[in-house]
VORO-336083 format. One record per atom (N, C-alpha, C): y negated, z negated, x; residue in one letter. Coordinates in steps of 0.02 Angstrom, whole numbers, plus 50000, padded with zeros to 5 digits. Each point is the difference from the previous one (the first is absolute). Layout:
<pts>
YZXA ...
</pts>
This chain:
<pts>
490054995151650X 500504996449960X 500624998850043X 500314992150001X 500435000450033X 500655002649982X 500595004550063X 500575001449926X 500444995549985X 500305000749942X 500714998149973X 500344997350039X 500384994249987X 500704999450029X 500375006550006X 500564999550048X 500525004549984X 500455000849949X 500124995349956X 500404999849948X 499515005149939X 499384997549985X 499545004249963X 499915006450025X 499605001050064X 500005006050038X 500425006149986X 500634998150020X 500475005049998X 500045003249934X 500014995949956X 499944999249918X 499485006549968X 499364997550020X 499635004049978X 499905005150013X 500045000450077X 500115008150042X 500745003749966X 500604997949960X 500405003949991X 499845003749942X 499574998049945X 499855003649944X 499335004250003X 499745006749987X 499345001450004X 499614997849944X 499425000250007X 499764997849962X 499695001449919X 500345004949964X 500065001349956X 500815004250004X 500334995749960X 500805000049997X 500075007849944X 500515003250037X 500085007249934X 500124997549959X 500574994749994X 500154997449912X 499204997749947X 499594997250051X 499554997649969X 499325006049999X 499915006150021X 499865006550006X 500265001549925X 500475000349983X 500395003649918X 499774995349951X 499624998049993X 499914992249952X 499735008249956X 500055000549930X 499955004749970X 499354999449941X 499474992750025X 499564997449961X 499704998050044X 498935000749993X 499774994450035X 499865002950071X 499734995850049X 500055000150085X 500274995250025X 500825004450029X 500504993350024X 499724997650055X 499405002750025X 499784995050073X 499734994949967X 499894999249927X 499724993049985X 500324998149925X 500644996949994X 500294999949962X 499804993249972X 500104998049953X 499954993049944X 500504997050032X 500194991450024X 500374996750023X 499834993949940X 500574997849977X 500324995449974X 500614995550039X 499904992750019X 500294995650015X 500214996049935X 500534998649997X 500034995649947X 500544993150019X 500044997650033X 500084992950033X 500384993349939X 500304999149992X 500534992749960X 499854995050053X 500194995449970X 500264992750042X 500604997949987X 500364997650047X 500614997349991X 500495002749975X 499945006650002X 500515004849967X 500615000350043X 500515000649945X 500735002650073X 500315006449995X 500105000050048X 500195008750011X 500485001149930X 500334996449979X 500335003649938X 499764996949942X 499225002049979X 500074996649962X 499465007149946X 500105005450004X 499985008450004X 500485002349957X 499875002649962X 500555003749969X 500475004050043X 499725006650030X 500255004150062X 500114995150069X 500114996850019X 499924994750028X 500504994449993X 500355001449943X 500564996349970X 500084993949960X 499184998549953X 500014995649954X 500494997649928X 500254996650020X 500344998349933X 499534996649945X 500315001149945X 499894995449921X 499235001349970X 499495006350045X 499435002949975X 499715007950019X 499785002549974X 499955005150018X 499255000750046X 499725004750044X 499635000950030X 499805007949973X 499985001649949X 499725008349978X 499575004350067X 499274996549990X 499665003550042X 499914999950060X 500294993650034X 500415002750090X 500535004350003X 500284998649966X 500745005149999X 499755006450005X 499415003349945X 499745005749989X 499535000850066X 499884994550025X 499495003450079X 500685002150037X 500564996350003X 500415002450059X 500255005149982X 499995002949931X 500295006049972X 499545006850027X 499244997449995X 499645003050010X 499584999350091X 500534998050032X 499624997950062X 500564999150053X 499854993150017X 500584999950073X 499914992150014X 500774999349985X 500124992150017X 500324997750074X 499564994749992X 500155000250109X 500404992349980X 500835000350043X 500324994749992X 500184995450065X 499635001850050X 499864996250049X 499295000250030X 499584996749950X 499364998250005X 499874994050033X 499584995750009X 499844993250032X 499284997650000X 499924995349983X 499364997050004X 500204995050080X 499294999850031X 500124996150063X 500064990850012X 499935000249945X 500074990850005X 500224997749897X 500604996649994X 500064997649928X 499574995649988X 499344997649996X 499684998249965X 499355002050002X 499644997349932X 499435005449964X 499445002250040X 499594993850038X 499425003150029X 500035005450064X 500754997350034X 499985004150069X 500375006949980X 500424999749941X 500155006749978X 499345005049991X 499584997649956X 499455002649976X 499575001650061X 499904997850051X 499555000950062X 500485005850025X 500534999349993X 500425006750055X 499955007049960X 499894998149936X 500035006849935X 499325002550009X 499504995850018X 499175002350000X 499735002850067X 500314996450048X 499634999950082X 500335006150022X 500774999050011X 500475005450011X 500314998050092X 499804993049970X 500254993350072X 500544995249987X 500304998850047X 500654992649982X 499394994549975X 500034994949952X 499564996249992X 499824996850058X 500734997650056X 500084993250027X 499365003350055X 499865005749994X 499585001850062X 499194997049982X 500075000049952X 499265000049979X 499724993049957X 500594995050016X 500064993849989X 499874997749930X 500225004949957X 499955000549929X 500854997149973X 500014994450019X 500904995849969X 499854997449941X 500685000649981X 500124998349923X 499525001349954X 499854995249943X 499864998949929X 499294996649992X 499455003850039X 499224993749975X 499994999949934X 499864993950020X 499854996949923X 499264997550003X 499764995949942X 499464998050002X 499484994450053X 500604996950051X 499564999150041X 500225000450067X 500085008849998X 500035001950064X 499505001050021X 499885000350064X 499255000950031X 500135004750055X 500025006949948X 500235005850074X 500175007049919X 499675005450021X 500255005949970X 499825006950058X 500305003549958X 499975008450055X 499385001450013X 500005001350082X 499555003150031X 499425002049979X 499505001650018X 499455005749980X 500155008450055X 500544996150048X 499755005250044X 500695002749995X 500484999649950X 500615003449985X 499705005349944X 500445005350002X 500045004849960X 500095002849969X 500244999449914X 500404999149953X 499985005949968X 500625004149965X 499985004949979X 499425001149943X 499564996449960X 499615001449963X 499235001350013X 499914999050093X 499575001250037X 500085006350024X 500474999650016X 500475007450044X 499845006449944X 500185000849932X 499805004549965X 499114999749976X 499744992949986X 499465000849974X 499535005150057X 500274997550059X 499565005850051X 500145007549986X 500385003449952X 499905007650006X 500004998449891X 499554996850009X 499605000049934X 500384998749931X 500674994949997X 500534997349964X 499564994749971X 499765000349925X 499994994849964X 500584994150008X 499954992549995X 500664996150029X 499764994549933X 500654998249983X 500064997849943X 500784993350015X 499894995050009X 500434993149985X 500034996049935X 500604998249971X 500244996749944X 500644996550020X 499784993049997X 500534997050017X 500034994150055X 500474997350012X 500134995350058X 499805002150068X 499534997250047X 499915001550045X 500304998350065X 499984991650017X 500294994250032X 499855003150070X 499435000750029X 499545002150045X 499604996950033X 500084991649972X 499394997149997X 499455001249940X 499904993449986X 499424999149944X 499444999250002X 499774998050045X 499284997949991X 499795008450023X 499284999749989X 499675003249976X 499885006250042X 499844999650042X 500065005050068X 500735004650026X 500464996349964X 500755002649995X 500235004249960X 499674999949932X 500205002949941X 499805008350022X 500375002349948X 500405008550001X 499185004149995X 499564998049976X 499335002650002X 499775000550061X 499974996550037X 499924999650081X 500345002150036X 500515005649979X 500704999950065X 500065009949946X 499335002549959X 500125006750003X 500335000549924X 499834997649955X 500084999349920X 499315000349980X 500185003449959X 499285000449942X 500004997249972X 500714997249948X 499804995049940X 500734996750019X 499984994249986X 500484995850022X 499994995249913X 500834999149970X 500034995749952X 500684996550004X 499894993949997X 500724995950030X 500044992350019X 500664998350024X 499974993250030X 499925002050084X 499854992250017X 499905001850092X 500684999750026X 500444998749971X 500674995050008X 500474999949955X 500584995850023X 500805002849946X 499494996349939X 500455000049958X 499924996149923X 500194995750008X 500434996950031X 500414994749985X 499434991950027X 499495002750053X 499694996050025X 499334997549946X 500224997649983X 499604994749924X 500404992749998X 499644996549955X 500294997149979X 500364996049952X 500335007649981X 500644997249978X 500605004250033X 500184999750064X 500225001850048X 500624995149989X 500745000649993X 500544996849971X 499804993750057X 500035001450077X 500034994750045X 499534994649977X 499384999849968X 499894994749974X 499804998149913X 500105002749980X 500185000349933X 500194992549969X 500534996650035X 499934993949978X 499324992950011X 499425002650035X 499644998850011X 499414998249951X 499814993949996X 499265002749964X 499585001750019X 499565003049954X 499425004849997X 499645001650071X 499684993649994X 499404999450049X 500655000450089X 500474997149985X 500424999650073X 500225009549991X 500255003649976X 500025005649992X 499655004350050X 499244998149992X 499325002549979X 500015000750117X 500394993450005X 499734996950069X 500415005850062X 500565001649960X 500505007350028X 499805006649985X 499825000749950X 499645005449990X 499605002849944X 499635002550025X 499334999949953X 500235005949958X 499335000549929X 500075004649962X 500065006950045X 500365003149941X 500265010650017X 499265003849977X 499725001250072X 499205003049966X 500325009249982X 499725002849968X 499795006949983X 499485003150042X 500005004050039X 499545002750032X 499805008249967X 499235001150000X 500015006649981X 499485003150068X 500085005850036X 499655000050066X 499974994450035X 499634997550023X 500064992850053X 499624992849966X 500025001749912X 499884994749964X 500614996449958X 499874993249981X 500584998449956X 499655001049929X 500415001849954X 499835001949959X 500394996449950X 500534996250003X 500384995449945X 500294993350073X 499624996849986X 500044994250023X 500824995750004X 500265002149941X 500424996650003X 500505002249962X 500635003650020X 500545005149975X 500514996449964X 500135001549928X 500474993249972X 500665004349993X 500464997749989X 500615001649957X 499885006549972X 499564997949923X 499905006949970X 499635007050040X 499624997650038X 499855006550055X 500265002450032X 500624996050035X 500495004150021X 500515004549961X 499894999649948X 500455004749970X 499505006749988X 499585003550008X 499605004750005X 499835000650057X 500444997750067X 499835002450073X 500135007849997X 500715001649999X 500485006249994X 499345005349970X 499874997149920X 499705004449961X 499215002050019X 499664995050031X 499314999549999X 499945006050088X 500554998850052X 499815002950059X 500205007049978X 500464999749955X 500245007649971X 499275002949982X 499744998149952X 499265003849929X 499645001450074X 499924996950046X 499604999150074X 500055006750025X 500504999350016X 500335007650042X 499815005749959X 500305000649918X 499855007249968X 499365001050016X 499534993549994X 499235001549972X 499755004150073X 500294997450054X 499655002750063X 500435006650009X 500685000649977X 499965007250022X 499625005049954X 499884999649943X 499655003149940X 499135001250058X 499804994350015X 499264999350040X 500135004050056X 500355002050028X 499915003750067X 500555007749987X 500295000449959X 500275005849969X 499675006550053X 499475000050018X 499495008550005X 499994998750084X 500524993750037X 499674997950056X 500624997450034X 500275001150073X 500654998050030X 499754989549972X 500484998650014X 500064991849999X 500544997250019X 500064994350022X 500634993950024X 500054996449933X 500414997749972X 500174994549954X 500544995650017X 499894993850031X 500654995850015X 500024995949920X 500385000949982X 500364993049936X 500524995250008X 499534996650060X 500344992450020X 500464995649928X 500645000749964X 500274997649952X 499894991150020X 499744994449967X 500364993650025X 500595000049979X 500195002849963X 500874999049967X 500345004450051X 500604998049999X 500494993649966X 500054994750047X 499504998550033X 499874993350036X 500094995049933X 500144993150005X 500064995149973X 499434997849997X 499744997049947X 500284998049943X 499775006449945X 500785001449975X 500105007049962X 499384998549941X 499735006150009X 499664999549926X 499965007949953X 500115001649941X 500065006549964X 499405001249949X 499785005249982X 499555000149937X 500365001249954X 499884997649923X 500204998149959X 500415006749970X 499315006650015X 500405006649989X 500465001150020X 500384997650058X 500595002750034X 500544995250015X 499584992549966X 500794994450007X 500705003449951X 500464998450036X 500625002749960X 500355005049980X 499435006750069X 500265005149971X 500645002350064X 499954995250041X 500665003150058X 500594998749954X 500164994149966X 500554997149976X 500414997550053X 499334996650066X 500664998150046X 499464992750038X 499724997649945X 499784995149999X 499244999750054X 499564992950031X 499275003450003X 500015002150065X 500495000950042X 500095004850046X 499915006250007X 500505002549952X 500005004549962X 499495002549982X 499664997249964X 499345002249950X 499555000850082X 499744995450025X 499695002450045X 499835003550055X 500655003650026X 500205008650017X 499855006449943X 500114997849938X 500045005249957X 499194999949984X 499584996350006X 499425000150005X 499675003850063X 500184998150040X 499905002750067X 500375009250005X 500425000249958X 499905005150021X 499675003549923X 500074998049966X 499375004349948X 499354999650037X 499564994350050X 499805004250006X 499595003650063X 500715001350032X 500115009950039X 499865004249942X 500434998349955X 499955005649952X 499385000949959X 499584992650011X 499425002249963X 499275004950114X 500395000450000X 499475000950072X 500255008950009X 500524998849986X 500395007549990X 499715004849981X 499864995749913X 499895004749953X 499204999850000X 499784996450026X 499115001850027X 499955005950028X 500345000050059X 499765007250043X 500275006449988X 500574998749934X 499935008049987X 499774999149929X 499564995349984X 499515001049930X 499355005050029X 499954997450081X 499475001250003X 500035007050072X 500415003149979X 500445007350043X 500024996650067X 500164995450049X 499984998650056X 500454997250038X 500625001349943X 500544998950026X 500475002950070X 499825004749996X 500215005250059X 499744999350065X 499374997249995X 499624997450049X 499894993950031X 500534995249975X 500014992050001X 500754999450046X 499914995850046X 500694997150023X 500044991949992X 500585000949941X 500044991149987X 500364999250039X 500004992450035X 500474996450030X 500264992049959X 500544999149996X 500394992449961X 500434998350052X 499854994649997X 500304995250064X 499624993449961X 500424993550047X 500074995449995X 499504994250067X 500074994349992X 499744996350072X 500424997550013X 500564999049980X 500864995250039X 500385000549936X 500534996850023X 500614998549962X 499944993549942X 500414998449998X 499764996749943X 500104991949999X 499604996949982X 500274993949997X 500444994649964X 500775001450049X 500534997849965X 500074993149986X 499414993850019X 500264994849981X 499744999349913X 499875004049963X 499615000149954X 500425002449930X 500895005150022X 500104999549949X 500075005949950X 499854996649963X 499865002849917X 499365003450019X 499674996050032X 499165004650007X 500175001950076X 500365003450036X 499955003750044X 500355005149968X 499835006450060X 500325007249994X 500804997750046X 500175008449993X 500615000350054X 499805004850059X 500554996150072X 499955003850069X 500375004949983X 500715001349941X 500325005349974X 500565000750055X 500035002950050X 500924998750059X 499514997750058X 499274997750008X 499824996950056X 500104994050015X 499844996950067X 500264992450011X 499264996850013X 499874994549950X 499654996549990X 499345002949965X 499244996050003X 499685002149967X 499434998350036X 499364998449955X 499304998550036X 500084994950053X 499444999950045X 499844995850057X 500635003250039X 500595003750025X 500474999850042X 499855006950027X 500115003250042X 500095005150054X 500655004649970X 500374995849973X 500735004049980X 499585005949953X 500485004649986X 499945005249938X 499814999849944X 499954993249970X 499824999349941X 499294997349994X 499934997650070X 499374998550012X 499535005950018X 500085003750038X 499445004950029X 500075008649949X 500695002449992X 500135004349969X 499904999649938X 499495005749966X 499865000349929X 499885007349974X 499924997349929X 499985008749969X 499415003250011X 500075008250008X 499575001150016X 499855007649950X 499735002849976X 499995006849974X 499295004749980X 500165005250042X 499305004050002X 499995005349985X 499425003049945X 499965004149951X 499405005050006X 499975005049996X 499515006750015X 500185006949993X 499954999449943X 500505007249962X 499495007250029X 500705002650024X 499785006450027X 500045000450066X 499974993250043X 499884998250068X 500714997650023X 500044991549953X 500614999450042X 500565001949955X 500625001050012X 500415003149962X 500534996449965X 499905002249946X 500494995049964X 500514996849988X 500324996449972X 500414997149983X 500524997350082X 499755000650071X 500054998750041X 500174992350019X 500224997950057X 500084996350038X 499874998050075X 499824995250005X 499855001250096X 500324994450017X 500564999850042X 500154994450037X 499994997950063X 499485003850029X 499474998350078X 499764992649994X 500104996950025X 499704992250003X 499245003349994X 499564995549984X 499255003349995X 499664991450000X 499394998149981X 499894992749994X 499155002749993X 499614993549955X 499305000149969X 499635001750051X 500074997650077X 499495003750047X 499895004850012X 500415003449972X 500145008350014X 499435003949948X 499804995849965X 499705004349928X 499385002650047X 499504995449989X 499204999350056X 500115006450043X 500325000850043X 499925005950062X 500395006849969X 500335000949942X 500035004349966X 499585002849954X 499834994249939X 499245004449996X 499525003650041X 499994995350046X 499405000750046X 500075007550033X 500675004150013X 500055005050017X 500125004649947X 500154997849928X 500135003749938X 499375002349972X 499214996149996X 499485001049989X 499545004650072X 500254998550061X 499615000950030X 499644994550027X 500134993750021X 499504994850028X 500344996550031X 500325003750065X 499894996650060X 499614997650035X 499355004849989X 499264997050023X 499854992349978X 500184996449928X 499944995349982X 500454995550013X 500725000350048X 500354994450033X 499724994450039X 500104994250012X 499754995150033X 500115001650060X 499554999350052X 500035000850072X 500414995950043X 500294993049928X 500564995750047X 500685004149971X 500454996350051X 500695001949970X 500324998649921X 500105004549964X 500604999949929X 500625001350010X 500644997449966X 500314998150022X 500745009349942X 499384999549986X 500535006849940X 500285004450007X 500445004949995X 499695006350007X 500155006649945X 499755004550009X 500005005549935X 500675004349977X 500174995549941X 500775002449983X 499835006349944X 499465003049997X 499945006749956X 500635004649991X 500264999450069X 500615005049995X 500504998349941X 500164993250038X 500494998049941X 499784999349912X 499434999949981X 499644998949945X 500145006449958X 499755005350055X 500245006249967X 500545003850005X 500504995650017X 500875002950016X 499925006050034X 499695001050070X 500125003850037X 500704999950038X 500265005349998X 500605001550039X 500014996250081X 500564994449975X 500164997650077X 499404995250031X 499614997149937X 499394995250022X 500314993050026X 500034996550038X 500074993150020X 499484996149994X 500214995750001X 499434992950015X 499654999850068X 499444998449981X 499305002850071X 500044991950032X 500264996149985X 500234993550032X 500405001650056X 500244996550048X 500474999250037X 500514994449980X 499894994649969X 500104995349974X 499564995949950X 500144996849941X 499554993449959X 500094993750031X 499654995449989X 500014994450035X 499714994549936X 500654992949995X 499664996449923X 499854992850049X 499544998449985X 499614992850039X 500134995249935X 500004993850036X 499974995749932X 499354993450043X 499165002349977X 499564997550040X 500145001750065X 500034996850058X 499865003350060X 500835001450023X 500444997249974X 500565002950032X 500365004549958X 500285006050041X 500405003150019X 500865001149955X 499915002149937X 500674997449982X 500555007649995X 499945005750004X 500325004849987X 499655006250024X 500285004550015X 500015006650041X 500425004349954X 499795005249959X 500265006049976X 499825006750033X 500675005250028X 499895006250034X 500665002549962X 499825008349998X 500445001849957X 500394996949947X 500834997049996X 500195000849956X 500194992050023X 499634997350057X 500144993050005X 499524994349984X 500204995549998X 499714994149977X 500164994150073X 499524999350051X 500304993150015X 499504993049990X 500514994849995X 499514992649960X 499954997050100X 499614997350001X 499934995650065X 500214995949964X 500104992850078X 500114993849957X 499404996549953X 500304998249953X 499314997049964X 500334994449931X 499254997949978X 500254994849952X 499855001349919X 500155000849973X 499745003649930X 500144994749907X 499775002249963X 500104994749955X 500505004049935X 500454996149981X 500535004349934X 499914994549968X 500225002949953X 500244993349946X 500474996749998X 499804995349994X 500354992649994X 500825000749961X 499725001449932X 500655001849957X 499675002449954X 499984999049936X 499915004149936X 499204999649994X 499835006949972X 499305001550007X 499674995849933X 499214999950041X 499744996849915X 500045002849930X 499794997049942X 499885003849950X 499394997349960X 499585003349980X 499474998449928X 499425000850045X 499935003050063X 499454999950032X 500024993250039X 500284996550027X 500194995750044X 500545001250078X 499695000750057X 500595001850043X 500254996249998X 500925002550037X 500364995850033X 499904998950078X 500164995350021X 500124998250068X 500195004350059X 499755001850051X 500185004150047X 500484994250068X 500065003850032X 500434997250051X 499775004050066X 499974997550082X 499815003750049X 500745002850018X 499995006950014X 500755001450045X 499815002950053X 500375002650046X 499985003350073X 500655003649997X 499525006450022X 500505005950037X 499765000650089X 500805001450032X 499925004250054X 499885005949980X 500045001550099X 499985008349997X 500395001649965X 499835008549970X 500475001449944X 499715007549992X 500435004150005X 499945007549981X 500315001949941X 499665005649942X 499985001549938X 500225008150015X 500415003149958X 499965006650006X 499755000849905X 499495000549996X 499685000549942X 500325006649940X 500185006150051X 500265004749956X 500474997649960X 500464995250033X 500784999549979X 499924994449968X 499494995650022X 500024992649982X 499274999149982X 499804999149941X 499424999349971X 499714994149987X 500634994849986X 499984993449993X 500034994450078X 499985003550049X 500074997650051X 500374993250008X 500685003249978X 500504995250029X 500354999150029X 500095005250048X 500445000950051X 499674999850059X 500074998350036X 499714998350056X 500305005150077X 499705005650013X 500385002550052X 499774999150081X 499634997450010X 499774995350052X 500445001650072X 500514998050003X 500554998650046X 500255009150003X 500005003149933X 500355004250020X 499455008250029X 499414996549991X 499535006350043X 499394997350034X 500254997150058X 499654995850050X 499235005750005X 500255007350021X 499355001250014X 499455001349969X 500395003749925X 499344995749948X 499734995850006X 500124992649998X 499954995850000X 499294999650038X 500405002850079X 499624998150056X 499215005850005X 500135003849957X 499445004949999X 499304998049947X 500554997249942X 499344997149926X 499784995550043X 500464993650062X 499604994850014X 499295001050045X 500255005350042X 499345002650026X 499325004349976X 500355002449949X 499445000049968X 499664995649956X 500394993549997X 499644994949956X 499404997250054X 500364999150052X 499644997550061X 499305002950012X 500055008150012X 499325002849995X 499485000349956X 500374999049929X 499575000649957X 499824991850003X 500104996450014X 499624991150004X 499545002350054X 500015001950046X 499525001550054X 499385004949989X 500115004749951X 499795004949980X 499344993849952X 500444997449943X 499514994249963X 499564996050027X 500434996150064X 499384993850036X 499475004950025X 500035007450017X 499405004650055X 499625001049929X 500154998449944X 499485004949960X 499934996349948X 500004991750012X 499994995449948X 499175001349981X 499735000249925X 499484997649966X 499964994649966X 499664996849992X 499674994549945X 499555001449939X 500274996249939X 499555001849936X 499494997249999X 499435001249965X 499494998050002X 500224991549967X 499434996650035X 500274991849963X 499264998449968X 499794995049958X 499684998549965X 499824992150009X 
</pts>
């Protein structure tokens, strides 16, 4: 097997391989604990009760961070959906593995066969693996979550919004509609199973991937398992079930967080229906920030600057909170930068299956320490790095932030409303240094006044592009 990068390497060699915190798990065999992913779209970092949501409440996140540990400098590696999702599964920058942006229905390219995805990674030390939800992995058939180390796969291939009645052509008729984009199939394993997803079906997305999840943890109860619950919400175009329209009182935004998080609370209250709570580590996190040209139907970045598609903070930084009573300790905080690649090579040393790592380079590495608030744990990174497709837009190390020059999109002026965006606009930043502790909103620019920062993130931006072209992959194409 070939080894690790050094960024992973170091990573995995610093933790042994069964962690004492995870030794005390007081239920169960913590060498093979229950893992829960539970994944949103388009969520913004404040859009969390604990987390700093206004005008709705969030009950049962609040109660994981009460009962767990909220990490407030988290990161997904790219703001938008599919290459987020490839960096959360592989435990790679997407741009390496030529997995960019948002496939849609006629992309002709999804993930690897010969990548390695955390639901492979556990199924090898005998993890039932269980998907509900949005995949955006690639669709066709050879791509889907059944093929890539899922047992049962139920979901779209892709955002929701890609149908048609997609606002961008909406004024369109039918058949011209039809010519942009085709019907929203339903897939169940690597079949379609509802041909054609209307309006009213989207409002039982939330509810239907929810009944999904209880039923499979109830089915593997006597047996370790993975459960990712890919949410499509609160991606656009918002949709609520009828049970839960109106109960945020903060309109269908509203309602469709407060759905989302009933149901955590219904996934919650599965595994200690069924005593296995103690033995489960949930994880809640997001795939980006949110999309602000949208509004009324977007979330909030909350004191970050900007939102989906951008490199800034509001783009890559999201909520994150992880729960395993008895293990990690409660009512905690971690503010170690940490990011979704990191998950993959932490299990992988939390279960025991390093043997099952890919023999190419991953890009992660194992933040267990910080998970379980070990005394004086840092980030097993040296630095994060946010690409926007193949270039290069930001470098985070410690408590800095620097932006290269680059070109990025804000809004125009006033955001949409009724499920219609508003207009974006291109802007450009120079170089530009962030001291993130002090300045969260990155508006100050200290650049000029600490050259050798400066001059140190740039070199490491430099290596890590060099580091990418030596170890570029390609997705499988079709």
């Amino acid at each position: 097997m070939n080894p690790l990068p050094p960024l992973a390497a170091a990573a995995l060699a610093a933790t042994a391989l069964f962690p004492a915190s995870a030794q005390a798990a007081p239920a169960g065999d913590s060498s093979s604990p229950n893992v829960v992913i539970i994944f949103t779209d388009d969520q913004g970092y404040g859009d969390v009760g604990c987390f700093g949501a206004e005008g709705y409440a969030t009950p049962n996140l609040d109660r994981m961070a009460a009962e767990g540990r909220k990490f407030t400098d988290f990161y997904v590696a790219q703001a938008v959906c599919g290459a987020s999702r490839c960096a959360l599964l592989t435990g790679c920058y997407p741009n390496r593995l030529g997995m960019f942006g948002a496939p849609g229905p006629k992309a002709k390219h999804g993930i690897h066969p010969d990548e390695v995805l955390i639901p492979e990674l556990l199924k090898s030390k005998g993890y039932a693996t269980g998907m509900f939800g949005k995949w955006h992995l690639g669709d066709h058939k050879r791509s889907l979550p059944i093929h890539h180390g899922f047992d049962e796969y139920y979901g779209l291939p892709y955002s929701n919004d890609m149908w048609p009645h997609h606002p961008g052509v909406r004024h369109l008729p039918p058949e011209e509609r039809l010519k942009r984009w085709p019907v929203l199939p339903m897939v169940e394993g690597d079949e379609i199973v509802d041909q054609e997803v209307t309006p009213e079906d989207q409002t039982r997305l939330t509810t239907d991937y929810t009944e999904r999840a209880v039923k499979f943890i109830g089915e593997n109860k006597d047996q370790p398992f993975f459960l990712y619950l890919a949410h499509s919400m609160p991606h656009v175009p918002l949709y609520v079930s009828k049970a839960n329209e109106g109960k945020s009182g903060a309109g269908l935004y509203g309602d469709v967080m407060w759905e989302i998080d009933w149901s955590v609370g219904q996934v919650l209250g599965a595994l200690e229906e069924h005593g296995i709570d103690e033995r489960t580590l949930v994880i809640f996190t997001t795939d980006n920030g949110p999309w602000l040209s949208y509004g009324d139907h977007a979330g909030s970045a909350g004191p970050l600057r900007e939102g989906k598609g951008t490199a800034w903070e509001g783009g890559v930084r999201v909520p994150c909170i992880m729960r395993w009573p008895g293990t990690i300790p409660a009512g905690t905080t971690c503010s170690q930068p940490a990011m979704t690649i990191d998950l993959l090579p932490t299990l992988a040393s939390l279960i025991g299956a390093e043997d099952a790592l890919p023999e190419h380079p991953i890009d992660g590495g194992n933040i267990w320490p910080l998970i379980a608030g070990d005394e004086g744990a840092a980030s097993p990174q040296e630095a994060y790095y946010f690409y926007w497709g193949r270039d290069l837009h930001a470098v985070r190390k410690g408590k800095w932030s620097l932006h290269l020059p680059h070109s990025y999109r804000s809004l125009k002026g006033e955001p949409g409303r009724g499920g219609i965006p508003g207009p974006y606009v291109q802007k450009k930043t120079d170089l530009a240094l962030f001291d993130l502790e002090a300045d969260i909103g990155q508006t100050r620019d200290l650049a000029a006044a600490h050259p050798g920062v400066v001059a140190e993130l740039q070199g490491l931006a430099e290596a890590h592009r060099r580091y990418v072209e030596a170890n570029r992959r390609e997705p499988q194409r079709h």
